[in-house]
MDAnalysis code that builds the backbone (N, CA, C; Angstrom):
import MDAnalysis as mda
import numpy as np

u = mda.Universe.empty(372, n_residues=124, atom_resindex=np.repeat(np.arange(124), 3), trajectory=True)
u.add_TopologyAttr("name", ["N", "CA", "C"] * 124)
u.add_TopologyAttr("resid", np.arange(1, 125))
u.add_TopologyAttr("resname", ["UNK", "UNK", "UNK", "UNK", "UNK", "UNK", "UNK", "UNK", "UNK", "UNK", "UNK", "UNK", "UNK", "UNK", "UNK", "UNK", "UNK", "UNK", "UNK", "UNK", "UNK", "UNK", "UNK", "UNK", "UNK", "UNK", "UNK", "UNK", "UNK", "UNK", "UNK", "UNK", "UNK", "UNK", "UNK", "UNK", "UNK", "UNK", "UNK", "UNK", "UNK", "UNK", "UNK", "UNK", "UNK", "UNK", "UNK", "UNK", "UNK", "UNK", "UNK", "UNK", "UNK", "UNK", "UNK", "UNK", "UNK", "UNK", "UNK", "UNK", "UNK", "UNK", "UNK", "UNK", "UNK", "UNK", "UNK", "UNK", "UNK", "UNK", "UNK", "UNK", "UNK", "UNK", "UNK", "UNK", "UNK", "UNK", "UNK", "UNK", "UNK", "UNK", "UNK", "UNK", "UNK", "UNK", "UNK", "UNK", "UNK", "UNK", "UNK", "UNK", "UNK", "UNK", "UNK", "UNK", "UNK", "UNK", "UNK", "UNK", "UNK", "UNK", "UNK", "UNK", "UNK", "UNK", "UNK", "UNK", "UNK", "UNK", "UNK", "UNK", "UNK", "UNK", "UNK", "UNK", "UNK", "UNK", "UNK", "UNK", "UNK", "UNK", "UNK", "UNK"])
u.atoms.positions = np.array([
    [155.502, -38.105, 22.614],
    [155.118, -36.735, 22.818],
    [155.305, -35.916, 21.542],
    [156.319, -35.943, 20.904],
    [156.479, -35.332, 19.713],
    [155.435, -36.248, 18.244],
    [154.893, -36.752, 18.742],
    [153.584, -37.420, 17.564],
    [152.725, -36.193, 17.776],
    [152.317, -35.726, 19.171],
    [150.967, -35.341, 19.180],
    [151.388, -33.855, 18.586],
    [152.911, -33.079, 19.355],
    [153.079, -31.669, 18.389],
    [152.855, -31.444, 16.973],
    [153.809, -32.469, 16.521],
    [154.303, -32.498, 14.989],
    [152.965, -32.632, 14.543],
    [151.878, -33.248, 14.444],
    [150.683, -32.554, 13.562],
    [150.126, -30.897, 13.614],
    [150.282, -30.469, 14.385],
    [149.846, -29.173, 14.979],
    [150.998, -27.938, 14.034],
    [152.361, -28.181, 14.209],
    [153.501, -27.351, 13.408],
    [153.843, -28.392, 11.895],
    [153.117, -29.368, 11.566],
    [153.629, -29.508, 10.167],
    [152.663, -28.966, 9.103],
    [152.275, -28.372, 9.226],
    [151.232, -27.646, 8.514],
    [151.728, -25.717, 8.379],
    [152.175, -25.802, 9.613],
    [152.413, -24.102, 9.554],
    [154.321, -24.448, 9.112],
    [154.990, -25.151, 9.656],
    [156.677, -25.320, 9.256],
    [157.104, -25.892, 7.731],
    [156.088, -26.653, 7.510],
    [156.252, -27.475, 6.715],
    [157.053, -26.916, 5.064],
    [157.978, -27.328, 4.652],
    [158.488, -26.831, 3.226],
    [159.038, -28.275, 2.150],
    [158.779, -28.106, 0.733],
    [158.964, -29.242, 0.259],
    [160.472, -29.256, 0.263],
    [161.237, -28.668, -0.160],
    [162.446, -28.141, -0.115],
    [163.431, -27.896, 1.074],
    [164.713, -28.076, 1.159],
    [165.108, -27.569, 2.602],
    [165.546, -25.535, 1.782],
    [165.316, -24.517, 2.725],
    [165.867, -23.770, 2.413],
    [166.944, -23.562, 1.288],
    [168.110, -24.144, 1.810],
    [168.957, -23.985, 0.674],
    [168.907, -24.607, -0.324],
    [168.230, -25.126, -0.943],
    [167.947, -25.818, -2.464],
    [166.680, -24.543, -3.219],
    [165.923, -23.744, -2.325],
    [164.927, -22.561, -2.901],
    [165.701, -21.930, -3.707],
    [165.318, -21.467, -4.478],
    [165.976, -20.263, -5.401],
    [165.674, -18.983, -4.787],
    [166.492, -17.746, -5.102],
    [166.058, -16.749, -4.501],
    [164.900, -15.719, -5.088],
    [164.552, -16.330, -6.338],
    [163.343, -15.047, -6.937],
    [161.949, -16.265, -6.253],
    [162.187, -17.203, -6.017],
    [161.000, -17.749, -5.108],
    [160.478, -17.380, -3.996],
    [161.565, -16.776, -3.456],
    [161.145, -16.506, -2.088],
    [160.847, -14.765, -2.135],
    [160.762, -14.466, -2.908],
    [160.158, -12.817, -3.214],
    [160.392, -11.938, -1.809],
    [161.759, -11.807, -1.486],
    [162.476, -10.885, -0.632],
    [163.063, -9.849, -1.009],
    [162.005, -8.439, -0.698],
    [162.242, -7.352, -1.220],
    [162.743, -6.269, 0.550],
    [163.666, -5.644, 0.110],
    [164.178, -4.554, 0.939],
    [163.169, -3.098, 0.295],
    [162.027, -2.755, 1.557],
    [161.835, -1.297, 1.051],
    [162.247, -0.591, 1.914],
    [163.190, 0.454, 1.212],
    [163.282, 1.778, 2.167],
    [162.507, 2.706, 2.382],
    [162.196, 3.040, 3.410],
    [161.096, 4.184, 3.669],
    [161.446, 5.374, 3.361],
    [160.311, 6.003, 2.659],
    [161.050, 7.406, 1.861],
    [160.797, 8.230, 3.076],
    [161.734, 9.226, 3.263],
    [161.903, 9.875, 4.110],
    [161.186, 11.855, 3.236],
    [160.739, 12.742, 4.157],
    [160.551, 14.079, 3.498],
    [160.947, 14.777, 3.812],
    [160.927, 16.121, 4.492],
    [162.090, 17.452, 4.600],
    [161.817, 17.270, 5.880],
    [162.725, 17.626, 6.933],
    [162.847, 17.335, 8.260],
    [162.790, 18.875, 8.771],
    [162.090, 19.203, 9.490],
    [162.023, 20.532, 10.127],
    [163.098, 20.699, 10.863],
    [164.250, 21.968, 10.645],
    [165.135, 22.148, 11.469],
    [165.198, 23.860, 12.071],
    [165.811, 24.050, 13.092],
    [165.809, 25.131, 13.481],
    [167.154, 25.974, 13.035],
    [167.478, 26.520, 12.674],
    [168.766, 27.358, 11.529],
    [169.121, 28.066, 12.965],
    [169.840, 28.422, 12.916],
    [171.017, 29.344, 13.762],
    [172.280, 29.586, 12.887],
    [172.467, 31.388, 13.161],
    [173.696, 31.781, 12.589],
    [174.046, 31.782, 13.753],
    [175.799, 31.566, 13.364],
    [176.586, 31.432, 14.722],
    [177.563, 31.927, 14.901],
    [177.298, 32.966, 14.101],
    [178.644, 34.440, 14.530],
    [178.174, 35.318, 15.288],
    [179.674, 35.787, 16.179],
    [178.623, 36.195, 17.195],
    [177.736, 38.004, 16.767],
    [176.561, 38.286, 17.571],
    [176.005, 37.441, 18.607],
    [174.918, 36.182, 17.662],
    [175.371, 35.214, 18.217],
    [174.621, 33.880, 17.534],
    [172.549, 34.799, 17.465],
    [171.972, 34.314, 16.036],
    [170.993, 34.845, 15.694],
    [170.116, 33.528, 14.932],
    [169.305, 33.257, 16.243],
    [167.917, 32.497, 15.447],
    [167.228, 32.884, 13.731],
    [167.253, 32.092, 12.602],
    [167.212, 32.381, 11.947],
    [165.111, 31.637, 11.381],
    [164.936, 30.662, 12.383],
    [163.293, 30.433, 12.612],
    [163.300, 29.128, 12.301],
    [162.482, 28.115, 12.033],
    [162.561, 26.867, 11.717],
    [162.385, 26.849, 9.989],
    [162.866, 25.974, 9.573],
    [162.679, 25.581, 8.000],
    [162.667, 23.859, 7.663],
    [162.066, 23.817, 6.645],
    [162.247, 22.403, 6.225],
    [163.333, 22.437, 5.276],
    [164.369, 21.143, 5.853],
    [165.222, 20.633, 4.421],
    [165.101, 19.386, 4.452],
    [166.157, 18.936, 3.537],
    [166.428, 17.462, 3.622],
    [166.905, 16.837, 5.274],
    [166.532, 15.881, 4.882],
    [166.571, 14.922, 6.341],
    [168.203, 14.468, 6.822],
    [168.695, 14.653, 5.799],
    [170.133, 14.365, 5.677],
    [171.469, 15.251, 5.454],
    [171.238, 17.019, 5.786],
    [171.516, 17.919, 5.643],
    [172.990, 17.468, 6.893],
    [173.902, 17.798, 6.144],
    [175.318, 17.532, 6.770],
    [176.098, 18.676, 7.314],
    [177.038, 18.663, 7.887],
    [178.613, 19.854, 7.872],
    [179.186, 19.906, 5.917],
    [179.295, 21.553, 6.182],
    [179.229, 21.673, 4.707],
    [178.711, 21.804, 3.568],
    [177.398, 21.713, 3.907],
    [176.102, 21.692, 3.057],
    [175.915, 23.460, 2.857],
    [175.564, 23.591, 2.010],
    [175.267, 24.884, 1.411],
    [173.575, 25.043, 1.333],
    [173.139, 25.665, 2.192],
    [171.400, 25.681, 2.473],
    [171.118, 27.108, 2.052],
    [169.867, 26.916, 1.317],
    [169.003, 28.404, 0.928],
    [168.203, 28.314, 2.107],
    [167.913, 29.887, 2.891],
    [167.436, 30.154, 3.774],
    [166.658, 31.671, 3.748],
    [165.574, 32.000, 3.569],
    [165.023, 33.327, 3.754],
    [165.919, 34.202, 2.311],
    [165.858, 33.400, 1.323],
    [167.114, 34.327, -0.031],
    [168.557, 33.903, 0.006],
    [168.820, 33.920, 1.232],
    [170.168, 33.620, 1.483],
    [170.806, 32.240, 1.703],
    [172.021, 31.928, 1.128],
    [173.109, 31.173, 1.042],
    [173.645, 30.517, 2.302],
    [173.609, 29.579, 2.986],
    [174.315, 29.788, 4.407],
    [175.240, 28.159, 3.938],
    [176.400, 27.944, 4.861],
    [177.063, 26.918, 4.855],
    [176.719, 26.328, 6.323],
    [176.388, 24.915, 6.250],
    [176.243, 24.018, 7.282],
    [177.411, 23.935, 8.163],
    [177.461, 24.590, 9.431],
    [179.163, 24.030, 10.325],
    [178.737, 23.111, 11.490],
    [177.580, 23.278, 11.350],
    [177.093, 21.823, 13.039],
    [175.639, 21.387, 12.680],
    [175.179, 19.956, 13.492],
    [174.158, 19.647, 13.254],
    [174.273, 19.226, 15.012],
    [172.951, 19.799, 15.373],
    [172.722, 19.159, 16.660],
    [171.560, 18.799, 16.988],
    [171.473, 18.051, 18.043],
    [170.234, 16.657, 17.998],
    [169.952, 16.724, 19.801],
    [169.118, 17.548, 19.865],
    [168.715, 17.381, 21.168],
    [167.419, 16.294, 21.978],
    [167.644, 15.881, 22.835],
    [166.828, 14.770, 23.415],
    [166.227, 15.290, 24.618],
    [165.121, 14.993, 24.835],
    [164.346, 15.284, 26.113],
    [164.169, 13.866, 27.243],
    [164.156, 13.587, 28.338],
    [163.740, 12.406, 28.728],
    [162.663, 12.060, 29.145],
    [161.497, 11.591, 28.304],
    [160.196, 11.490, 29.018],
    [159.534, 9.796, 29.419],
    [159.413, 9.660, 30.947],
    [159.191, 8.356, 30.664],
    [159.984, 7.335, 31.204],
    [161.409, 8.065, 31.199],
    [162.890, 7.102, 31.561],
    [163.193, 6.602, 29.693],
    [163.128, 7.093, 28.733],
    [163.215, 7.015, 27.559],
    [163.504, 8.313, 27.232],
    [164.702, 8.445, 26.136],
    [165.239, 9.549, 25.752],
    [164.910, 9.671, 24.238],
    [163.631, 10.869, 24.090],
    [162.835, 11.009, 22.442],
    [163.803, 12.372, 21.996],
    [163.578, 12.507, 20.531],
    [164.065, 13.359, 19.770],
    [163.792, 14.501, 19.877],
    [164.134, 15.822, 20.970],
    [163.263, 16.966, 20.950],
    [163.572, 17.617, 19.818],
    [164.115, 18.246, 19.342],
    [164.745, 18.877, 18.488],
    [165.861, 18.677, 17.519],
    [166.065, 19.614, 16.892],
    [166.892, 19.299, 15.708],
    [167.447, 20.807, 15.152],
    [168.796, 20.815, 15.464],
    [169.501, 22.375, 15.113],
    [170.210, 22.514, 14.509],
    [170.323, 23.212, 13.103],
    [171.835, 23.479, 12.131],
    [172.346, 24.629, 12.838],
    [173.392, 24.696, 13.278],
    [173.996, 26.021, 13.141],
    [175.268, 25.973, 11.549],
    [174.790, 27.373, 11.203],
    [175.580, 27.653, 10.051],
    [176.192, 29.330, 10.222],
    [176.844, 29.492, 8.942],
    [177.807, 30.670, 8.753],
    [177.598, 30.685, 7.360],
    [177.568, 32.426, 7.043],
    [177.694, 32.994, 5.834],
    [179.032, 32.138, 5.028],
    [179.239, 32.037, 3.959],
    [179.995, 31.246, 2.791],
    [181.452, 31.856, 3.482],
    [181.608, 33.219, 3.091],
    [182.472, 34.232, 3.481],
    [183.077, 33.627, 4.796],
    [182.267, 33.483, 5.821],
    [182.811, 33.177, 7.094],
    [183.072, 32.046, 7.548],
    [182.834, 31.094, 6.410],
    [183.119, 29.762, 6.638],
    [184.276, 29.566, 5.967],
    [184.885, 29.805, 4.746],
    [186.114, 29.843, 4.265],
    [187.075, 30.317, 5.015],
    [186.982, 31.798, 6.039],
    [187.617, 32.444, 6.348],
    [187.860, 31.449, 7.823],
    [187.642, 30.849, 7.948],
    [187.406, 29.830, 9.540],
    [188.028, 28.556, 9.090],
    [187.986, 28.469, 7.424],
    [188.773, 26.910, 7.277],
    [190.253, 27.542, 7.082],
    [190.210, 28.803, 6.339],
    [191.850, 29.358, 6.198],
    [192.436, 29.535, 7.738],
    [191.534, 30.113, 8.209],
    [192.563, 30.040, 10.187],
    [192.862, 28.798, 10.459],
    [192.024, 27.914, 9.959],
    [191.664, 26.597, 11.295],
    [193.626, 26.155, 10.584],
    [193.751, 26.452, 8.944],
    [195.078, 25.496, 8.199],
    [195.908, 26.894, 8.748],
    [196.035, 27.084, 8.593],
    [197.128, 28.423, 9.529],
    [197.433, 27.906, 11.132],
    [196.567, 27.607, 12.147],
    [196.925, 27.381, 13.186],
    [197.389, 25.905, 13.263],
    [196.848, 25.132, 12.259],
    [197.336, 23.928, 12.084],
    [198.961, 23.857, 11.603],
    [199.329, 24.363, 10.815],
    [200.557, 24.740, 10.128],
    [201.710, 25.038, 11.127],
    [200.917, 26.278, 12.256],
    [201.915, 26.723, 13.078],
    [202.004, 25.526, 14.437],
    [201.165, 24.651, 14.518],
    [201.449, 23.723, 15.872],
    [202.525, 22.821, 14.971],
    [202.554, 22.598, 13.752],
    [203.700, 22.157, 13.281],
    [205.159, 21.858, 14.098],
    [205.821, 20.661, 14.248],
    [207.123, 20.612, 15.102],
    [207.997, 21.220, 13.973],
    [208.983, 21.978, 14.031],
    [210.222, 22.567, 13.325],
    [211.149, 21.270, 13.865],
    [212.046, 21.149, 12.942],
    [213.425, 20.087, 13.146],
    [214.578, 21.003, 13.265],
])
C-alpha cells in the first residue's frame, strides 16, 4: 500500500538533504512585520467633569504616560481603554479610548498617589 502513495508525495516531500544538514541562508526565512499607521483614538479629559476631546490619530502604541499633542495642547496619557462589542457570538474591537490629564494634573496625582502611599506605611 505504501508503493502506490509514495509516488504521489515523493515529488511534493521530497528533499536531497535531511533538514538539519540545510544551511539557514538556503532556506530564505524572512520574518516581516507588518507596518502598522496611526490608530484612531477617542481622547477624553478626565478631570472632572470628564470632557470629550473628539477622535484623533496617533501612534498605534500610545501607552500610560505618553505625552500626546492634541488640538495645541499637551496632554499626559493616564488610561488606555479597549472596548469590544459582541457581534456574531465573537467579540470585535469597537473602540479605542485614551483618557488623559493636563501635565499639571498628572504630576499633582503622582505626588498624592506617593503621599498616601507613604502614610499606609506600618510605623514600628
Amino acid at each position: 500500500m505504501t508503493s502506490k502513495i509514495a509516488p504521489r508525495l515523493r515529488g511534493i516531500l521530497y528533499c536531497p538533504k535531511p533538514f538539519s544538514q540545510l544551511k539557514r541562508s538556503s532556506l530564505n526565512i524572512q520574518a516581516v512585520k507588518k507596518e502598522r499607521g496611526p490608530t484612531t483614538y477617542e481622547v477624553r479629559l478626565v478631570t472632572p467633569p470628564p470632557k470629550s476631546l473628539g477622535l484623533h490619530p496617533l501612534p498605534y502604541n500610545t501607552q500610560n504616560g505618553e505625552v500626546v499633542n492634541v488640538k495645541g495642547q499637551e496632554f499626559v496619557v493616564c488610561g488606555v481603554c479597549y472596548q469590544y462589542k459582541l457581534c456574531r457570538g465573537k467579540y470585535r474591537k469597537d473602540n479605542t479610548r485614551l483618557d488623559v490629564l493636563t501635565p499639571s494634573r498628572y504630576i499633582l496625582n503622582l505626588h498624592l498617589d506617593g503621599l498616601f502611599d507613604s502614610d499606609e506605611s506600618p510605623e514600628h
